[in-house]
N, C-alpha and C positions, 0 to 999 in steps of 0.2 A: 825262623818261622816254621811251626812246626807243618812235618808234611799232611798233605790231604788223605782221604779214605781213599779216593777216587785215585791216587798217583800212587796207590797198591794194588789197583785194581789190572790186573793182564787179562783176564777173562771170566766170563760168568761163573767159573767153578770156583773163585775167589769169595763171592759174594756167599757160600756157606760156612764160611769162620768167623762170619758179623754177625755179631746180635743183634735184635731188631732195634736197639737204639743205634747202633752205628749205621746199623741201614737206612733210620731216618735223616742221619746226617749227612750219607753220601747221596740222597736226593737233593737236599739242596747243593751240595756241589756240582752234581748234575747240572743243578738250573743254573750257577752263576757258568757254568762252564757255557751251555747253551748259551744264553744271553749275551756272553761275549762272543760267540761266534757267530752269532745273525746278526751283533750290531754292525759288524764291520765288512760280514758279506750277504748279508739279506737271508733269507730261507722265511722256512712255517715254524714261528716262535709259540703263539700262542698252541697247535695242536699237539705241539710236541709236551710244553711244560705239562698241559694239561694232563698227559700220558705217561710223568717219569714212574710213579709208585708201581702204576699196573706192570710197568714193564722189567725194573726193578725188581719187586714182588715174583714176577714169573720165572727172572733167573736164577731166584735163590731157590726156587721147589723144583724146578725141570735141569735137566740133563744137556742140553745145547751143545753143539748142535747133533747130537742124534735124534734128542726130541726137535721138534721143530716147532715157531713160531710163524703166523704166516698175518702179516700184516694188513689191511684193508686201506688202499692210496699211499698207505707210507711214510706221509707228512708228520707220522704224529713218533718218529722210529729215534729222534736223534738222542736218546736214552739209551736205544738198544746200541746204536754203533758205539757210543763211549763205553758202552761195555762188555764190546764184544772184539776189544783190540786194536780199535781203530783213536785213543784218546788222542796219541802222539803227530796227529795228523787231523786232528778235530778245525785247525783253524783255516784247514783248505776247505771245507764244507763245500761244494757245489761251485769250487772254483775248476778252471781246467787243470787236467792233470792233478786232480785233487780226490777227496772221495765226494761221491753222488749221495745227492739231498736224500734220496730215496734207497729202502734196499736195495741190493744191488748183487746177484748170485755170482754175478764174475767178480763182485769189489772182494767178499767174505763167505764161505761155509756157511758162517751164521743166516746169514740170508737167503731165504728159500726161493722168494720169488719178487718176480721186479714188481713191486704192485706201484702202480701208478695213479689208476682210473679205478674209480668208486665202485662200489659191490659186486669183487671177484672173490674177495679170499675166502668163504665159504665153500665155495666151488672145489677152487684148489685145497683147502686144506683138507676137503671130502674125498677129492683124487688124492691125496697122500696118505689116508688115511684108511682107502678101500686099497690101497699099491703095498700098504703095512700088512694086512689083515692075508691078502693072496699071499705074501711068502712068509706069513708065520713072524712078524717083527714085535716087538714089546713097545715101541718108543712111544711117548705122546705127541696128540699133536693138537695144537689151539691155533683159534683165529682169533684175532682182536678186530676189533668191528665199529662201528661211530655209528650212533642210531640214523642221524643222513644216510650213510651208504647202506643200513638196513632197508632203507625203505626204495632201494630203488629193484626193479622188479628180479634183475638175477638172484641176488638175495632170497628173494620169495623162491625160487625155484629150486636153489640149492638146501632152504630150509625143509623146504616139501621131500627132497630125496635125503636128508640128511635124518629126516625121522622115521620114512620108510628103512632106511638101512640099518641104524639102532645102532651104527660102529662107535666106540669109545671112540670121543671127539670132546676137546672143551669149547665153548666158543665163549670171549668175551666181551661183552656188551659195552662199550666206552660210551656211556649216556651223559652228553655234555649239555645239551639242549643248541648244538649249533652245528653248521656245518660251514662253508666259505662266508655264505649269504646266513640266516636265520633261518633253521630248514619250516618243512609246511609238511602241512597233508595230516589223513587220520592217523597214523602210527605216531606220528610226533607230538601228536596233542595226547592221545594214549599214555605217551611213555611220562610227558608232564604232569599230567593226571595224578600217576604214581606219586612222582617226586614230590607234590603237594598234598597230597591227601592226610588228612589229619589221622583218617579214621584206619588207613594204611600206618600209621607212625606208631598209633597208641597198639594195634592190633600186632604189631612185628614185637614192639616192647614185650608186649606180656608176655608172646607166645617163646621169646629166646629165652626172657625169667624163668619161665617153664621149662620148654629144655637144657639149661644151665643147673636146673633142681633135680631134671629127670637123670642124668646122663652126658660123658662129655659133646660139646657142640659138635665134632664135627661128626660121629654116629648118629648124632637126632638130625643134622641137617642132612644126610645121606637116607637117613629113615622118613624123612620130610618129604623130599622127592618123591622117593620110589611109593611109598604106601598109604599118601593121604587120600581120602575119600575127594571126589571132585568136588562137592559142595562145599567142602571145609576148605577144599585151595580154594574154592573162589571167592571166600569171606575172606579167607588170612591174605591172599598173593592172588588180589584179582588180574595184575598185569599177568601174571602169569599163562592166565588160560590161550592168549594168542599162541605162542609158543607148546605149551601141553595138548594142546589140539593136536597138533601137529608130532605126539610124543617126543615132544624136547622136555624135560627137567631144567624147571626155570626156578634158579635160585631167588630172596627178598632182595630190592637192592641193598647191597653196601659202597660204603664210604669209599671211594676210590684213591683217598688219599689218607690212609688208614694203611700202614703197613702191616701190621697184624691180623688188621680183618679181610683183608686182603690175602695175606699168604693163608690164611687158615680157610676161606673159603676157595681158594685152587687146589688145595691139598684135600678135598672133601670131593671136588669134584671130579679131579684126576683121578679118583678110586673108583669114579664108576662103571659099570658095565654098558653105558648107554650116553647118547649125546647129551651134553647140558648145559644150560646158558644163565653165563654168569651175568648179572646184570651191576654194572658198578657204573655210579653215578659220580661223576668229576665236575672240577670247572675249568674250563678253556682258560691258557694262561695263568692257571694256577702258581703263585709263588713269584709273581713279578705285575705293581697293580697296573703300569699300563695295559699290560695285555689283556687283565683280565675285566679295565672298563672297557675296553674297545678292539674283543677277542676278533671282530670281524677285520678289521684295521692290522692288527697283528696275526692275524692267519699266516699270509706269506707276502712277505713285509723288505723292502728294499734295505741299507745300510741306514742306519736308527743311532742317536744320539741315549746311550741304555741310561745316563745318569738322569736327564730329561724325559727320558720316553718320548723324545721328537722323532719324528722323521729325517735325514738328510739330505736339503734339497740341494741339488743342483742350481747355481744361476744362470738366471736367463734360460731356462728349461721351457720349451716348448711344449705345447697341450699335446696329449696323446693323439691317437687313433682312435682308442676307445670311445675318450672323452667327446672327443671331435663329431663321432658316431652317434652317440648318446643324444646328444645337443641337435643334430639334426633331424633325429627321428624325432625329437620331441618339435621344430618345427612344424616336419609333415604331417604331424599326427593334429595337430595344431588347426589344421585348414582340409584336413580328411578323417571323418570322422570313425572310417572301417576300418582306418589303419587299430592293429591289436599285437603287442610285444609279449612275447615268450621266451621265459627264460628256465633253464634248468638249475636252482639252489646255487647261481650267480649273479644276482642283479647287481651287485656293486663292481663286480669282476669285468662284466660286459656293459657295463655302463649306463644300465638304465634304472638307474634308480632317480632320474630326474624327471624320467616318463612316469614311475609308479607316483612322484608323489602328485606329477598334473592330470596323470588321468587311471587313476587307481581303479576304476571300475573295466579299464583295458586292458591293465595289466594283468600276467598270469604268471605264476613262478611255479609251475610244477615238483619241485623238489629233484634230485639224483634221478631223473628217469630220462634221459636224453630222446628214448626211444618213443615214449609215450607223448612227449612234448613235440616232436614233426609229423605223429600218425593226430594230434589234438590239432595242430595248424594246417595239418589238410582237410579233416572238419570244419573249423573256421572257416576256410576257404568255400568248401561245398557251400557255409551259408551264406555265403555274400561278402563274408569280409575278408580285408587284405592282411594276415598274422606277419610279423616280422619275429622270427625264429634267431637270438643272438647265444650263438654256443662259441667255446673253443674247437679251433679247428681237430684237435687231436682227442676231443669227447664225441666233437659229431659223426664222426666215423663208426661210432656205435651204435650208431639210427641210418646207415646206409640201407637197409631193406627197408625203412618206411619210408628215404629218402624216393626210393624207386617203387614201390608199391604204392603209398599213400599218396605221393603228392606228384610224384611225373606219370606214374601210368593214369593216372586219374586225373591228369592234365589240372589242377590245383595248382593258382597262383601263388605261391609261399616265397617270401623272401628268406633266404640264410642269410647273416651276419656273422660270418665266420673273422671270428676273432682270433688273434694271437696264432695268423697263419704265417708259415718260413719256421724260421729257427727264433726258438724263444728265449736262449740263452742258460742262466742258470737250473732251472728246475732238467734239461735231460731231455735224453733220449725219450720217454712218456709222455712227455709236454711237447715235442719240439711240432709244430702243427706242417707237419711236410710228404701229406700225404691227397690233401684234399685238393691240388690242380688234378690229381688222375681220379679220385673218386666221385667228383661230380661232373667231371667232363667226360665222364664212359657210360652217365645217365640219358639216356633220349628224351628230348624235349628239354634238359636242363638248360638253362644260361650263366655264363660263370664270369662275370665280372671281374679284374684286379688291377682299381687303383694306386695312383703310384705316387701321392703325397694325401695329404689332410683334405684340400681342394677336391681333387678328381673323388676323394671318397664319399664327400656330399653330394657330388654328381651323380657316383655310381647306385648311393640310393634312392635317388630321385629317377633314376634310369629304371632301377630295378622296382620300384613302385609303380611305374605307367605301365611294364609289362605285363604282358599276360598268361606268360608260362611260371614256372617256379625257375628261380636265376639265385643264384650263390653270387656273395660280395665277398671279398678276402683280402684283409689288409694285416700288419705284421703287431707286433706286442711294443709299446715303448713310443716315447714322444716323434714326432710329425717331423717332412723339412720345415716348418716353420711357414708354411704355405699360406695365403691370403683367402680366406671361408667366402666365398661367395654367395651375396645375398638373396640372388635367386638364380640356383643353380637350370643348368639346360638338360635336356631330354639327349644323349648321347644316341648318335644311327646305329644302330643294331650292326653287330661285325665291322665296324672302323676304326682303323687304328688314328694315331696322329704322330705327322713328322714332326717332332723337334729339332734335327739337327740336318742339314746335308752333307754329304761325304762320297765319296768316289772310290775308295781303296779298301775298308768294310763294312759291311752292315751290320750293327747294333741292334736284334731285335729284343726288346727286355717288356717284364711283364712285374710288376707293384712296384716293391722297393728297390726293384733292381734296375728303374730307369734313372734313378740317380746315381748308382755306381754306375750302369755305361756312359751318363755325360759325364762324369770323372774321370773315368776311362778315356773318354775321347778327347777328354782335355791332356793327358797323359801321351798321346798316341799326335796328339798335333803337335807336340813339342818333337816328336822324334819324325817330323813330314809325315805320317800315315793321314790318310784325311777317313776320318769314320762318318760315316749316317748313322744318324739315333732314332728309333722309332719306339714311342710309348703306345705297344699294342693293345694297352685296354681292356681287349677281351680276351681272355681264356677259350671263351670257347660262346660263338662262332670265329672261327681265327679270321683274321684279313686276309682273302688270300691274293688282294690285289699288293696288299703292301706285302708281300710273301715275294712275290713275282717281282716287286721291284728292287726287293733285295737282292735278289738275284741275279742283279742287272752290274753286280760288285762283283770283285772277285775273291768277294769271302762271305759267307754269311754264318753271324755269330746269336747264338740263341741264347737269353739269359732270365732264368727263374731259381726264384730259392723254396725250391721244393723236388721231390723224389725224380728223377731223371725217369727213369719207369713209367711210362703213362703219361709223363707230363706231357707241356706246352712245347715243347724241344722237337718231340718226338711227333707232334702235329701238324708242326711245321717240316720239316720231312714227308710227311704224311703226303701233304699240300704239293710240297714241290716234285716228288712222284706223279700226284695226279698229273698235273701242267706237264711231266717230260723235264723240270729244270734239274741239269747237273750237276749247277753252281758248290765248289766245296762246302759246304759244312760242319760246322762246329757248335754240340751243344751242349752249355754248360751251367749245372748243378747241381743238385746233393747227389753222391754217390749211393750205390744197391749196398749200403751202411746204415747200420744206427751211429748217430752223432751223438757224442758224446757231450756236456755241460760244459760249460763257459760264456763268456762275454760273448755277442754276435759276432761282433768286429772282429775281433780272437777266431774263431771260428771261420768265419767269411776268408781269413786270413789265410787259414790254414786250407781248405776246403780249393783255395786259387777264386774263389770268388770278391777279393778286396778291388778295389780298382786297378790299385796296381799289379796284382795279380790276372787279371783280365787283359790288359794293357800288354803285358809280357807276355801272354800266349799269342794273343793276337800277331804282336810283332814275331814273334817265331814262327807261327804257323805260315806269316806274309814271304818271310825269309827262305821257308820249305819252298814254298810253293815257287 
């Protein structure tokens, strides 16, 4: 069998001994290489294929890593890691102990920066760029960019400083027409504009005939930029004028799966003396057809049957959280007519895409703006109605000032739907949602709910709907215990917890999904005589602090959440039993003052001493000290 392009491939300074036909051939090696590696461990299939040429293309004109590439979320990089030394290890992708889905500056050199969450790399590749320029450096530096994470508002403000400073920067425009969800808003009908316009197609033709007559292309297209009269770009390259406003040189688009017109326009642009935006138009999932009928579906996709383009399900797999969530708000919404859902460029992620299709005229998907999306639901609020706001917990962190400006100091009823909170598993450290027990319980006036199966979390929005402050819900990523939906859930007493187990020897107090590891635990812990009390405390924040005090009527009291030990729920409880005078030992346990690294939750929980049995064995040791 002869060998691959790609199994010569050690590092990008390889890829300048390929002619551009070998380089179109080591693209599709690329993709079957992808493809086999997210069918068997999941990842972002379609943003990646969609990205191989751009990425490709850029390593054969730049220097890597002293020039730098700085990615926008990341998802779309697994091009770059295969070639960037990481092939030989491609099939651990976003396993533990393996390499991370996402750059990663501790994985590779090559990677500059952890991008995770949508429209940063402008920013940073402006700060790398103004960091070249103070000590006199040569190297280039690009950002690759998805018109989604263009349009969320950091972006704007990095473009804004990026054309005041005028430093030699490329920036490339990955214009797919999608983002997780189908992105929205006026820049994305703009950029579609483009890609349709007829009179855009016939006007680019002639004008390249013409400079292909005049002069070699990539001098006319550098003379293009810099020297056209404004009226004339805004006949030939009207998208462009957004950008030129702003003195960026905004190249026509091209073919982003075009390896030649591709290297020929970064090598045009890399020449310049001034910022410029390459715009290259792709398609999501390019180069394999499930992904690219159903680029949303294959964004970032569980273990895939790649001959079928199926999914692989699980049997007997229980309905998520998400789903479970989705399904109830579409109840409430059902019998309340103020109820209004918000979502930031995930409505299929966060599960409401069964709310858009029953009450479309409530729905609102703001696009990549997390921020703009809870400073618009405390609006809502002001007019009367109830917004239910559903982000991931580790995006909404990005709207912590509107969380406290707009909707708590302004006493705005807004429900969070904090999705995909704890540890998320595969996607990492950027995804892992384990920050938001401390950031919305250090807001005043907030209410922080954390249901602990599928059940309690129909509860906790029906809970959090009747209130009248702004209250955060927070359940974890991944299917339910299998819990029984109740058909008309109850109004929960504000700061109550509930005893599920009694026990004399510890107290068990746990908070979402960690009330079913301490009744595991205490099933564990009864086999060894310990007798544990289990308490499913419910609220985050107002804490019980009667059930606080009763724990402490043990001679151990054990604290369990799967989120940052910092700030959290652990440390509230302490808090509480300070107030009261109780000196009852304590123990609190969860994520440590770490980024957690990628893997299975379990794996993880495992390692972290958060399994059951892990819990179980501190306990009994800690009983043994004492």
């Amino acid at each position: 069998m002869p060998k691959r392009i790609l199994d010569m491939i050690s590092g990008p300074q390889d890829l300048r001994a390929l002619c551009e036909d070998d380089l179109v051939l080591l693209c599709s090696e690329i993709r079957d290489q992808i493809i086999a590696a997210t069918s068997a461990n999941g990842g972002h299939l379609a943003p990646s294929l969609g990205a191989v040429e751009i990425i490709v293309a850029l390593h054969s004109v730049l220097d890597c890593p002293q020039d730098k590439i700085v990615f926008d979320v990341g998802h779309q990089a697994y091009a770059h890691k295969l070639l960037t030394g990481r092939q030989g290890r491609f099939d651990t992708l976003r396993q533990i102990d393996g390499i991370t889905g996402f750059p990663n500056p501790r994985e590779s050199p090559y990677d500059v920066h952890p991008s995770g969450h949508a429209s940063d790399s402008l920013s940073t590749a402006m700060g790398l760029a103004k960091a070249r320029d103070l000590r006199g450096g040569t190297e280039k530096v690009v950002a690759v960019v998805g018109d989604a994470s263009l349009s969320g508002g950091m972006s704007f403000e990095a473009l804004n400083h990026i054309g005041q400073e005028q430093t030699p920067l490329m920036i490339v425009l990955n214009d797919n027409g999608m983002s997780i969800s189908r992105p929205v808003g006026a820049l994305v009908r703009h950029l579609g504009f483009v890609r349709a316009s007829n009179r855009y197609r016939r006007t680019r033709d002639a004008v390249q005939a013409s400079m292909e007559q005049s002069g070699p292309l990539s001098q006319s297209m550098l003379d293009l930029g810099r020297n056209m009269k404004e009226s004339v770009k805004q006949f030939v390259v009207p998208h462009a004028m957004l950008f030129e406003q702003l003195d960026i040189t905004c190249t026509p688009p091209v073919d982003g799966h075009d390896i030649a017109a591709l290297r020929e326009m970064f090598r045009v642009a890399l020449k310049a003396d001034g910022p410029v935006l390459v715009h290259v138009v792709t398609t999501k999932g390019q180069g394999y057809e499930p992904a690219q009928k159903n680029p949303e579906l294959f964004h970032g996709v569980g273990p895939f049957d790649a001959k079928r383009g199926e999914l692989v399900k699980k049997p007997g797999a229980k309905k998520s959280y998400t789903t479970v969530f989705g399904e109830a708000l579409v109840r409430e919404a059902a019998v309340d007519p103020d109820i209004v859902a918000i979502t930031a460029a995930m409505k299929d992620g966060t599960g409401l895409k069964d709310f858009e299709d029953a009450f479309p005229e409530r729905f609102i998907d703001t696009g990549i703006t997390e921020e703009h999306a809870v400073a618009l639901a405390g609006g809502l609020a002001a007019g009367g109605k109830k917004p239910v706001v559903a982000i991931y917990s580790t995006f909404l962190q990005r709207a912590i000032d509107q969380m406290v400006i707009d909707c708590a100091l302004a006493e705005r009823h807004v429900v969070f739907a904090v999705d995909r909170s704890g540890l998320v598993g595969d996607d990492g450290p950027t995804h892992h949602g384990v920050f938001d027990l401390a950031y919305t319980r250090m807001i005043p006036g907030m209410r922080v709910l954390a249901p602990s199966d599928e059940a309690e979390l129909v509860g906790a929005l029906h809970t959090a709907l009747a209130l009248a402050s702004p209250v955060a819900l927070r359940y974890p990523r991944g299917e339910g215990a299998g819990a029984e939906i109740p058909e008309h859930p109850e109004i929960w007493e504000e700061g109550k917890a509930r005893l599920l187990r009694e026990g004399e020897d510890v107290a068990l107090l746990a908070w979402g999904r960690m009330v079913q590891s301490a009744l595991a635990a205490a099933e564990l812990l009864e086999a060894q005589g310990i007798s544990a009390r289990v308490v499913d405390m419910r609220w985050a924040k107002p804490i019980d602090g009667e059930a606080v005090a009763a724990a402490a009527d043990t001679p151990l009291v054990v604290t369990l959440e799967d989120g940052a030990l910092s700030g959290g729920v652990g440390e509230a409880v302490l808090g509480e039993m300070a107030r009261r005078g109780l000196a009852t030992p304590t123990m609190t346990l969860g994520l440590p003052d770490a980024f957690v690294e990628q893997g299975k939750v379990d794996i993880l929980f495992e390692r972290l001493g958060l399994s059951p049995q892990a819990i179980a064995d501190t306990v009994q040791g800690r009983l043994a000290r004492q």
